[in-house]
BAKOL-809812 format. One record per residue (C-alpha): residue number from 1; residue in three letters; x, y, z. Coordinates in steps of 0.2 Angstrom, whole numbers, plus 2048, in hexadecimal, padded with zeros to 3 digits. Example, Ala and Ser with C-alpha at 12.3 -4.5 7.8 and 13.67 -1.06 7.14 Angstrom:
BEGIN
+-----+------+-----+-----+-----+
| seq | type |   X |   Y |   Z |
+-----+------+-----+-----+-----+
|   1 |  ala | 83E | 7EA | 827 |
|   2 |  ser | 844 | 7FB | 824 |
+-----+------+-----+-----+-----+
***
This chain:
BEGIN
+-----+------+-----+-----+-----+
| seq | type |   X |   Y |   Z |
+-----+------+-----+-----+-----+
|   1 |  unk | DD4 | 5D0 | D8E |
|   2 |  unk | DC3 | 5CE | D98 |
|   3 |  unk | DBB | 5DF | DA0 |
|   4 |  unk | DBE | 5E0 | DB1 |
|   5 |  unk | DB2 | 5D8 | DBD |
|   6 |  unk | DA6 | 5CD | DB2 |
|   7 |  unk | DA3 | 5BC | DB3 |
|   8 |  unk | DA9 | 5B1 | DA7 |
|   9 |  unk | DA8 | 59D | DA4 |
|  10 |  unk | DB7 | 592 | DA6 |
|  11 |  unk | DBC | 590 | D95 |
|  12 |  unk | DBB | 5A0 | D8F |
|  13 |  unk | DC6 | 5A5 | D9F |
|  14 |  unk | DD3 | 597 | D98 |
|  15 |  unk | DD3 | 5A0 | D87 |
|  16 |  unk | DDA | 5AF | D8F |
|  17 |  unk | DED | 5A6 | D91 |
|  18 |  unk | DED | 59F | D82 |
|  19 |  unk | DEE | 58F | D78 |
|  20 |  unk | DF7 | 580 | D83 |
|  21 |  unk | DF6 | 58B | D92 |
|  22 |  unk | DFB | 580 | DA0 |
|  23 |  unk | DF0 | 57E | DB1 |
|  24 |  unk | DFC | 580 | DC1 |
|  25 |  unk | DF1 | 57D | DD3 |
|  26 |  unk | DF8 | 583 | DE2 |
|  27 |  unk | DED | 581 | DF3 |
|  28 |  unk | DDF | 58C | DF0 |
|  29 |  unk | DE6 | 599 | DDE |
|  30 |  unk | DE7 | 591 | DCE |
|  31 |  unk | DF4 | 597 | DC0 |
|  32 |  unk | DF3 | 595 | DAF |
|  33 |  unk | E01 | 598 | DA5 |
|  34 |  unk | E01 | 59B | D94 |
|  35 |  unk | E07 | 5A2 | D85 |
|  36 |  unk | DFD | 5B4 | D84 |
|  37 |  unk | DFC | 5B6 | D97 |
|  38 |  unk | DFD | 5AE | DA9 |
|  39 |  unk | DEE | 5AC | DB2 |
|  40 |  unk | DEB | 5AB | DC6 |
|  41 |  unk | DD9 | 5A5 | DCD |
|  42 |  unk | DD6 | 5A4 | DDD |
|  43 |  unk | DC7 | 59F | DE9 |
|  44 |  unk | DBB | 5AD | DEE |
|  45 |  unk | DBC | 5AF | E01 |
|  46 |  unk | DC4 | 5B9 | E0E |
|  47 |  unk | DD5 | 5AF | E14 |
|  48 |  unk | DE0 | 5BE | E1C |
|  49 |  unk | DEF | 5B2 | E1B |
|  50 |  unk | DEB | 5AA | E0E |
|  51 |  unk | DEA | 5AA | DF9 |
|  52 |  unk | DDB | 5B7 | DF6 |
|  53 |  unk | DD6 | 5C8 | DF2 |
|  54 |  unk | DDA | 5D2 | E01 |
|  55 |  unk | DD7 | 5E2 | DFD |
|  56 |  unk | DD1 | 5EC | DEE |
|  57 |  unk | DE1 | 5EF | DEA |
|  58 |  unk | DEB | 5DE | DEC |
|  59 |  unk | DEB | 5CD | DEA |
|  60 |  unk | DF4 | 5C1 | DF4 |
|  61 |  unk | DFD | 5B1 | DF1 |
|  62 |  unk | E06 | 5A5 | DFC |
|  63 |  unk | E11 | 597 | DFA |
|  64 |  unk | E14 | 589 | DF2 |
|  65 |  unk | E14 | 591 | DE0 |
|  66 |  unk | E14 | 581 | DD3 |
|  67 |  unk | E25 | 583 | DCB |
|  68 |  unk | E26 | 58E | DBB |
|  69 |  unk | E18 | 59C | DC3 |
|  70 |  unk | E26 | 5A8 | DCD |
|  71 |  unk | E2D | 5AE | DBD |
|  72 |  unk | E1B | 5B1 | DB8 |
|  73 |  unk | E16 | 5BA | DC3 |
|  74 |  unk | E26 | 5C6 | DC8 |
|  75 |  unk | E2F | 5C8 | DB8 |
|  76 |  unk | E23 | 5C3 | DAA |
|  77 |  unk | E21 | 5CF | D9A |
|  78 |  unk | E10 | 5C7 | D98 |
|  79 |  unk | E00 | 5CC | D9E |
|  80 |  unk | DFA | 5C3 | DB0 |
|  81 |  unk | DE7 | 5C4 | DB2 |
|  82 |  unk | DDD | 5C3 | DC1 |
|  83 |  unk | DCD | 5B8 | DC5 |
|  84 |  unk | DC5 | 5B2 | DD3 |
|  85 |  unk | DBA | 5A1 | DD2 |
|  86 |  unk | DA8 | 5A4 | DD6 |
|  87 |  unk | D9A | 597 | DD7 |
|  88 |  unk | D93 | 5A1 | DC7 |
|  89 |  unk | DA4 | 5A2 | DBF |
|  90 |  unk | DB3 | 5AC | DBE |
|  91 |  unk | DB2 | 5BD | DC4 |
|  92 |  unk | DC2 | 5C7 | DBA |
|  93 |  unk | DCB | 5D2 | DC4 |
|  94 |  unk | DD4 | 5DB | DB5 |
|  95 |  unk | DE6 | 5DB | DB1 |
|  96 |  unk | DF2 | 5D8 | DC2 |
|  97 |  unk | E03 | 5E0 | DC6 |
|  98 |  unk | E14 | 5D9 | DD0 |
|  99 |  unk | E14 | 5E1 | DE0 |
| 100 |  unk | E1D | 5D8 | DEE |
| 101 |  unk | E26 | 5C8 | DEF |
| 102 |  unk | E2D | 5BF | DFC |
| 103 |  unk | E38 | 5B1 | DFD |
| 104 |  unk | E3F | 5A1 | E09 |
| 105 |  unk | E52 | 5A3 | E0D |
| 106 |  unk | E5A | 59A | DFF |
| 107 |  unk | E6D | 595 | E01 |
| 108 |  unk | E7B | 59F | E04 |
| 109 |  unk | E87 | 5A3 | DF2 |
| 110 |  unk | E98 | 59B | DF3 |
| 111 |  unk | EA3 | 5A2 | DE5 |
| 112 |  unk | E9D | 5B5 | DEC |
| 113 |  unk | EAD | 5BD | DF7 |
| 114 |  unk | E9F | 5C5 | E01 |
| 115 |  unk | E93 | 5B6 | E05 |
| 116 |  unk | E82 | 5B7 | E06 |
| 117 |  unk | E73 | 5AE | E06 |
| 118 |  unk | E69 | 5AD | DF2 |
| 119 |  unk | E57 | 5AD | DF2 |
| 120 |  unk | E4B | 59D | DF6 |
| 121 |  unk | E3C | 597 | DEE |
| 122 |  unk | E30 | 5A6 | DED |
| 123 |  unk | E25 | 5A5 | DFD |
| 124 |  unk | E19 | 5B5 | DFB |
| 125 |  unk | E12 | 5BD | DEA |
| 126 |  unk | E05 | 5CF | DEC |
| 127 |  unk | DFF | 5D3 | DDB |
| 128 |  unk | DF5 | 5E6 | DD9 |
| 129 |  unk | DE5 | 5E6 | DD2 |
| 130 |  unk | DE7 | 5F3 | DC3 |
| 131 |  unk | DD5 | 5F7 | DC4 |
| 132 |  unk | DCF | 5F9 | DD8 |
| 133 |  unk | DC1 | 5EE | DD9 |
| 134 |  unk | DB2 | 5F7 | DDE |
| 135 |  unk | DAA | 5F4 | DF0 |
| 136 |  unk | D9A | 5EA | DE7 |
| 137 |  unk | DA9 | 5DD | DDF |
| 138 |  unk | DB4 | 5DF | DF0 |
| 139 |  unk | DA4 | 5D6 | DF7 |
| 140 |  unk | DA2 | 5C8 | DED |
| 141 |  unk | DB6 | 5C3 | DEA |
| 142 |  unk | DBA | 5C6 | DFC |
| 143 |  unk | DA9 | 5C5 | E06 |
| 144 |  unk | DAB | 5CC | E19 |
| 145 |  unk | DA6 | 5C0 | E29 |
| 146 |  unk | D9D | 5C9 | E37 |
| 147 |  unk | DA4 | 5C7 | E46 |
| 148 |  unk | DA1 | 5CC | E59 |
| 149 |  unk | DAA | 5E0 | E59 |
| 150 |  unk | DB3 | 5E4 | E69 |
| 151 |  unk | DA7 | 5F3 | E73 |
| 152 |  unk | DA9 | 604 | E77 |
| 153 |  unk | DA6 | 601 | E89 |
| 154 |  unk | DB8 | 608 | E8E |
| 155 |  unk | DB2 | 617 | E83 |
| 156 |  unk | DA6 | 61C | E95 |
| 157 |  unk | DB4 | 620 | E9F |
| 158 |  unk | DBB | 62F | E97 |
| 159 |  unk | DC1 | 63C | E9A |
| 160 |  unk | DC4 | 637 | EAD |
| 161 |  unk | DCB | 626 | EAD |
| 162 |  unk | DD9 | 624 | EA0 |
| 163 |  unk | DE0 | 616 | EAA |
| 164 |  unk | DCE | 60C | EAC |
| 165 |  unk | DCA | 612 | E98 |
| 166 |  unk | DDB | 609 | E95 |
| 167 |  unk | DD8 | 5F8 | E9D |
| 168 |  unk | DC8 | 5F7 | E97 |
| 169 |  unk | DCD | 5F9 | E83 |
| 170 |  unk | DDB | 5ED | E85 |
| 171 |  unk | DD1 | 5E2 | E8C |
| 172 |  unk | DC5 | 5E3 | E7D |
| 173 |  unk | DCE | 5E8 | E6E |
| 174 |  unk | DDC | 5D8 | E74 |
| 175 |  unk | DCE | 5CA | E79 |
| 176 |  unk | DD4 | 5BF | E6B |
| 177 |  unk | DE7 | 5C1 | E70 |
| 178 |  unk | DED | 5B4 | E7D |
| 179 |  unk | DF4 | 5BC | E8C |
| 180 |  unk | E05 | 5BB | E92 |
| 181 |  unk | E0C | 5BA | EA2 |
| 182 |  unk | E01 | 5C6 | EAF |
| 183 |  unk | E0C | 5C8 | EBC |
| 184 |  unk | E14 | 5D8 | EBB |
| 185 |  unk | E21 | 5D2 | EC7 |
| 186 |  unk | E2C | 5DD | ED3 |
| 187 |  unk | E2E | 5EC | ECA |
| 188 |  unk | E40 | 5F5 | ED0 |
| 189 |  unk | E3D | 607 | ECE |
| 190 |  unk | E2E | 613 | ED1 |
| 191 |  unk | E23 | 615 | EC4 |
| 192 |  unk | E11 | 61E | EC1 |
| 193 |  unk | E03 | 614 | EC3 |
| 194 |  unk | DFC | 616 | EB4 |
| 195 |  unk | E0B | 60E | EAC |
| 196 |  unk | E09 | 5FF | EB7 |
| 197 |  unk | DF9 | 5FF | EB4 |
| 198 |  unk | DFD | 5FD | EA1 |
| 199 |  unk | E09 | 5EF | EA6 |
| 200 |  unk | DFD | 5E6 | EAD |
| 201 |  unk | DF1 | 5E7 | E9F |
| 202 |  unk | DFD | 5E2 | E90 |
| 203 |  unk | DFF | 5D2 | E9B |
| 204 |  unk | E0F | 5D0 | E90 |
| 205 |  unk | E07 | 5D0 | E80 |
| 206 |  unk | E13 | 5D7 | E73 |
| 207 |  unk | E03 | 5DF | E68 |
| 208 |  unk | DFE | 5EB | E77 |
| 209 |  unk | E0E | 5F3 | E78 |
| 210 |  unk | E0F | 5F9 | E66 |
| 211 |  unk | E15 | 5EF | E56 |
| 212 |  unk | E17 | 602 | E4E |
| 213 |  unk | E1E | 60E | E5C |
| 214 |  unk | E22 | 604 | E6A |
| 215 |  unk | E1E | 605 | E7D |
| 216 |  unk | E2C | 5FE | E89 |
| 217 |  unk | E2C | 5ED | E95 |
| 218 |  unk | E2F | 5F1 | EA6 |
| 219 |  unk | E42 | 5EC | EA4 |
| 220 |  unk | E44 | 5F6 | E94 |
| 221 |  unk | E41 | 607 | E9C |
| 222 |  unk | E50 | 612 | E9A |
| 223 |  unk | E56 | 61F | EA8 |
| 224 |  unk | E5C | 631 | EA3 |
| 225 |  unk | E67 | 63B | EA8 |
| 226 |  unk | E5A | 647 | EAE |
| 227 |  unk | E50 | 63A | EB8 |
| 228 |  unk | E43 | 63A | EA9 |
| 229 |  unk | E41 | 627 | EA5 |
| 230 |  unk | E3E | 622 | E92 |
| 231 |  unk | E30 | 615 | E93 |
| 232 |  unk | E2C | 615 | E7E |
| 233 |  unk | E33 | 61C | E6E |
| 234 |  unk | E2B | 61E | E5A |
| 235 |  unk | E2F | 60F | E4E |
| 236 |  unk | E3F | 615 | E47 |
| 237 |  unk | E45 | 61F | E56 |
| 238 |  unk | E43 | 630 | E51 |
| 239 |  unk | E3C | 635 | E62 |
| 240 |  unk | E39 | 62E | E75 |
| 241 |  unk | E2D | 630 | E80 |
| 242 |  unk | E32 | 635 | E91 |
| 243 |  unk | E2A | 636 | EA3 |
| 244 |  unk | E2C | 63B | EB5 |
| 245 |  unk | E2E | 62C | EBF |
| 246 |  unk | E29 | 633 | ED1 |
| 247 |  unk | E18 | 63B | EC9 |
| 248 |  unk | E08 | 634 | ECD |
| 249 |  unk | E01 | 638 | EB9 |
| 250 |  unk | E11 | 640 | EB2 |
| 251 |  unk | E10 | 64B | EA2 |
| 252 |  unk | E15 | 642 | E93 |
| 253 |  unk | E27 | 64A | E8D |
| 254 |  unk | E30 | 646 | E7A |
| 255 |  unk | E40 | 646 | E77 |
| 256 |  unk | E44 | 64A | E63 |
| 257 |  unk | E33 | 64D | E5F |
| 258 |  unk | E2D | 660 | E5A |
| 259 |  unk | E21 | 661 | E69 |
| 260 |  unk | E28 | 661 | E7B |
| 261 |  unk | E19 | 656 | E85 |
| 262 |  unk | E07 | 650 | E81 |
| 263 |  unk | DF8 | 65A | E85 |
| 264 |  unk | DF2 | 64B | E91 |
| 265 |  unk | DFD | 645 | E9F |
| 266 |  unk | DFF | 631 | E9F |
| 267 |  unk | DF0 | 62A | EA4 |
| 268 |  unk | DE8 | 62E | E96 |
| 269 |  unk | DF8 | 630 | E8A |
| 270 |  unk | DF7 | 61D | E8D |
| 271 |  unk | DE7 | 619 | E83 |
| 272 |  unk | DE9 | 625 | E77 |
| 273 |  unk | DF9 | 61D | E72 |
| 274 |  unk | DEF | 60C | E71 |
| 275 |  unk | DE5 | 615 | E66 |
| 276 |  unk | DEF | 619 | E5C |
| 277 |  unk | DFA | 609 | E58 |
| 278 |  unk | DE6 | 600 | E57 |
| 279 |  unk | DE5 | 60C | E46 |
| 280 |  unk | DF7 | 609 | E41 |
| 281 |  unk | DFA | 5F9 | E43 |
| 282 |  unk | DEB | 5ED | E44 |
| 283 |  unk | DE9 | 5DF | E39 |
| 284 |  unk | DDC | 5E7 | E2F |
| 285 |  unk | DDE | 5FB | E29 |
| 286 |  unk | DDF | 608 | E1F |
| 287 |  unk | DE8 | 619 | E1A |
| 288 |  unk | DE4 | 629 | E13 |
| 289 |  unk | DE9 | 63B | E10 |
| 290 |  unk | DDC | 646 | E0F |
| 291 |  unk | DD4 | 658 | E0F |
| 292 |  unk | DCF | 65B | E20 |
| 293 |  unk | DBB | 65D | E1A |
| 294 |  unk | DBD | 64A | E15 |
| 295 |  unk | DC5 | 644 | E24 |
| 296 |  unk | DB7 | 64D | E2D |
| 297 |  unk | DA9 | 645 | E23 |
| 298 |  unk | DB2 | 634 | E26 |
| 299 |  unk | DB0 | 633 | E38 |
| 300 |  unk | DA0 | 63B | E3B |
| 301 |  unk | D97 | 62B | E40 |
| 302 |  unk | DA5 | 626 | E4C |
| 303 |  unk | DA7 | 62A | E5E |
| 304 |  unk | DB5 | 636 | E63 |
| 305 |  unk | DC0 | 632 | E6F |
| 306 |  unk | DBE | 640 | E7C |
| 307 |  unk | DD1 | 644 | E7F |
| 308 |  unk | DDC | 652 | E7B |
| 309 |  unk | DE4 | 650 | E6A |
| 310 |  unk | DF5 | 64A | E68 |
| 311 |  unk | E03 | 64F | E62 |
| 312 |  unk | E0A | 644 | E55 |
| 313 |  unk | E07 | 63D | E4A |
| 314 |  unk | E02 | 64C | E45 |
| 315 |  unk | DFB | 65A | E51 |
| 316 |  unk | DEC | 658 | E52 |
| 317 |  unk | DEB | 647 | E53 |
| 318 |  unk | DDA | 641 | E59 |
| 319 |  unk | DD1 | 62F | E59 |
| 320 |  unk | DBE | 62A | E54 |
| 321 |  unk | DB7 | 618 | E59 |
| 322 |  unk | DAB | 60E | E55 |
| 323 |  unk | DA8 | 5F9 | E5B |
| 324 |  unk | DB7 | 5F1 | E56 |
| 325 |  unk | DBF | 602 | E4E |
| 326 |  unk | DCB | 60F | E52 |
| 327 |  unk | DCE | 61F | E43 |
| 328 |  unk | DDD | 627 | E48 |
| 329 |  unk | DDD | 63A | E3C |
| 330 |  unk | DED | 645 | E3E |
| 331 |  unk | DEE | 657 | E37 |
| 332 |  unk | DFD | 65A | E2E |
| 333 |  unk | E07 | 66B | E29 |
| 334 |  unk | DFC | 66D | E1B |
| 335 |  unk | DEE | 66A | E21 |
| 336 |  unk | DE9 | 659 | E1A |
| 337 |  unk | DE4 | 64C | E24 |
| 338 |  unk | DEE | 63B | E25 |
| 339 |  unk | DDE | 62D | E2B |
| 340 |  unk | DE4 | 61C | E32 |
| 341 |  unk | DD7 | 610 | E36 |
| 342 |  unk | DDA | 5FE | E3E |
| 343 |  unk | DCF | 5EF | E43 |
| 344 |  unk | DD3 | 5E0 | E48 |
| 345 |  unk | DC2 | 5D9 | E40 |
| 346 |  unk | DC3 | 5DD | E2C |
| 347 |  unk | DAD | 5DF | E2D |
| 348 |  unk | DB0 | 5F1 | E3A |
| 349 |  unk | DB8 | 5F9 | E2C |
| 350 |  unk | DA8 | 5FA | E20 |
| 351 |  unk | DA2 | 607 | E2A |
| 352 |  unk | DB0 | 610 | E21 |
| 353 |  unk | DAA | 60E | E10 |
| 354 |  unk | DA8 | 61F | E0B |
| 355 |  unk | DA4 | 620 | DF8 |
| 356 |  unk | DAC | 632 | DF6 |
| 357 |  unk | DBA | 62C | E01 |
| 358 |  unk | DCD | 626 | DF8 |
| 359 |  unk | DD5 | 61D | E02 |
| 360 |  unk | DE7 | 616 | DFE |
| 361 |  unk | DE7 | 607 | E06 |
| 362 |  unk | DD7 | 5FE | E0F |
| 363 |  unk | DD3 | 5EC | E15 |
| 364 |  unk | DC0 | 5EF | E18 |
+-----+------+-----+-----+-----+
***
């Protein structure tokens, strides 16, 4: 088996499967399967959605998968080896593990007396990296475009102007997401303006209003029986967040969660929570839990935001930015420190690679 991270030549990578090894292509990751092990090489570069080293922890492999490799690489008792083609040679990435796979809808059984539908071809295969590659092989496997990072201009208008910082980061942080329909339309009920103003920002994009905890449409707001409305709720419904309608900035009130209302009224609850799904859900992230010391060392050369902290998900909950990043840190019971961090351009997040700093899952 060849150390991790070295270069070797073709042939020698070849030897590794085994005599008669057979070479299977598929679109941009070879697989050679043989006798002693299977092998997968793939193209150095940076494809998100496509068949590369994604992280330092994963590599990823789409369909179509030559026939014969599913059983490979799921259920194999042999060895499956990593390498990645360089223009020098193959760089190795160590021995790989079965994480995910995912597969197209297959047909549905017949002779079951409960039908249901059998598995397709296998659509989606994420190996794990036994040995996390080091940031210096990261680089050279998976190099990073630069790209243009949205600014902190929105950053200026805080504390004062929630509703103004608000517009201005959708603005930004959504620029590469096509807006949907504008017009708010005739809204039936009184609501806050800041609300409205939300509305009119999302401009029916699905992303703005959360893909973890969720934001309601217009039409999806629910009435109480108190007069409160429910305008948003977390991902799997443990709690609600409720408002006063006939306030100009209404105190932000939960129903289900351990705190009663947010330290900021709307206006600036708003942001904060765009804040927070930016960290959570972006297309590129990362998660830690840490001692509060290494949280702290972290975001030192990142801007925080100038708002009260929130309450959840963890209190305190506060946000650090930088161009084209948003660090959310929560404190929990203990006292450690959960750090999600989000971009939507993978090249923000190298400002977050701290050497002394573990994190569990990261895309920079």
């Amino acid at each position: 088996m060849p150390e991790p991270w070295c270069v070797v030549a073709e042939a020698d990578v070849l030897s590794y499967a085994g005599a008669r090894a057979q070479v299977l292509s598929g679109g941009d990751v070879s697989f050679v399967v043989g006798p002693s092990a299977t092998l997968v090489i793939v193209q150095a570069g940076d494809r998100p959605d496509g068949s590369a080293v994604q992280n330092f922890d994963d590599l990823a492999l789409h369909g179509p998968f030559p026939a014969g490799v599913e059983a490979r690489l799921a259920g194999s008792e042999l060895p499956r080896l990593g390498f990645v083609r360089l223009p020098e040679g193959f760089m190795s990435l160590g021995e790989l593990r079965h994480a995910v796979s995912r597969h197209e809808p297959g047909d549905i059984a017949e002779d079951s007396p409960f039908p249901y539908r059998l598995p397709g071809k296998l659509s989606f295969c994420q190996l794990h990296i036994t040995d996390r590659l080091p940031f210096h092989v990261l680089d050279r496997v998976r190099p990073t475009s630069q790209h243009p990072l949205p600014g902190l201009n929105w950053l200026g208008f805080l504390p004062y102007d929630g509703v103004a910082a608000l517009g201005e980061f959708v603005a930004d942080w959504y620029a590469d997401v096509p807006r949907g329909d504008d017009a708010l339309g005739d809204v039936d009920r009184v609501l806050p303006e800041p609300l409205l103003a939300f509305y009119r920002a999302a401009a029916g994009r699905e992303e703005v209003y959360g893909l973890h905890n969720q934001l309601y449409t217009a039409d999806e707001l629910e009435d109480e029986d108190d007069g409160l409305v429910q305008f948003g709720a977390e991902s799997q419904g443990v709690f609600a967040m409720l408002l006063d309608p006939t306030e100009a900035d209404p105190t932000v009130q939960y129903s289900g969660l351990h705190a009663k209302h947010e330290r900021e009224p709307l206006s600036a609850f708003l942001l904060q929570f765009l804040l927070c799904e930016a960290s959570y859900s972006s297309p590129f992230g990362g998660f830690a839990t840490v001692a509060a010391e290494q949280a702290r060392r972290l975001v030192e050369p990142l801007h925080q935001v100038p708002l009260q902290p929130m309450r959840w998900p963890g209190d305190p909950t506060q946000h650090y930015v930088a161009p084209g990043l948003v660090v959310t840190t929560a404190t929990c019971p203990d006292g450690s420190v959960e750090v999600y961090a989000g971009s939507r351009y993978r090249s923000a997040l190298r400002l977050l690679r701290a050497p002394d700093f573990i994190w569990e899952r990261f895309d920079g």
